[in-house]
C-alpha positions, -999 to 999 in steps of 0.1 A, spaced: 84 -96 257 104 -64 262 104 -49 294 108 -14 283 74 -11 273 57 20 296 22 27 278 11 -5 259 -13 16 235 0 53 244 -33 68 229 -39 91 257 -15 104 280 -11 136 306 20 157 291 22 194 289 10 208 259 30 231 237 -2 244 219 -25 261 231 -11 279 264 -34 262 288 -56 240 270 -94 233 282 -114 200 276 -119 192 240 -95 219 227 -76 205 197 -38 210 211 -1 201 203 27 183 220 55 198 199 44 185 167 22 155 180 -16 165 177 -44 154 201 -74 166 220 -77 175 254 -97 152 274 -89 174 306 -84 209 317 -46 218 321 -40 208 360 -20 235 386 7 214 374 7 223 336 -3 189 326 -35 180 305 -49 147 295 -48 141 255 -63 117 232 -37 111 203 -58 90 182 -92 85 169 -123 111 156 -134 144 171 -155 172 164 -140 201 158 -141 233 143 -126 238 107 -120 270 90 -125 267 53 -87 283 47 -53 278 32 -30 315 32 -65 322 15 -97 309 18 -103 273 6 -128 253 10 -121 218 30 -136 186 12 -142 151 33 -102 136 30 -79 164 30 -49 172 51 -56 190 78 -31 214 99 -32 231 134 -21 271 131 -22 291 153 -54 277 172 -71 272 143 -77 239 123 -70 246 83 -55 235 56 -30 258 56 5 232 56 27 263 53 23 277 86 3 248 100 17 215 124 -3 183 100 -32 177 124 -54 150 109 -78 145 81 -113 161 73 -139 134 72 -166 162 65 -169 195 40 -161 234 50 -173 264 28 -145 281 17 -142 314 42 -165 296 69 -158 278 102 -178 246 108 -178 220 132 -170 185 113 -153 152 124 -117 151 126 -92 118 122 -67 127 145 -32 122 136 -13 105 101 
């Protein structure tokens, strides 16, 4: 077995997040283009605990450049603090596994990463 192993799953980890500034519990955040939630408030340090994997609930804005709505299966991206499925400004995020009015912002599960 190799020895270089450090995290045998790596699904959650305390790293400084890129995205936002100084993330609080269940913020949806980035680690440069890595998407997770934060299970933690960011520490004195600069460091937060993030989940990498799995289903949250979040908040979805029904949005691409314009407004869209979001249907149970699409790509979603993180821009700017907001969760969308704008992919030209946006970091790929996850995938919707609920549906978003076009124009509205609704809380619906999130599959976190590809």
């Amino acid at each position: 077995m190799a020895t270089n192993i450090v995290f045998e799953d790596g699904d959650q980890l305390r790293v400084v997040c890129t995205a936002p500034t100084t993330p609080a519990s269940g913020d949806p955040v980035l680690v440069g283009q890595l998407p997770g939630v934060a299970l933690t408030d960011e520490d004195d340090d600069g460091y937060t605990t993030v989940k990498f994997n799995g289903v949250a609930e979040l908040a979805v804005k029904g949005e691409t450049t314009t407004n869209a709505a979001v249907a149970a299966g699409d790509i979603l991206y993180y821009d700017a603090g907001v969760i969308n499925k704008d992919s030209t400004n946006g970091v790929r995020f996850g995938y919707a596994l609920g549906a978003v009015s076009s124009g509205a912002t609704t809380k619906i599960r999130v599959k976190i990463g590809y």
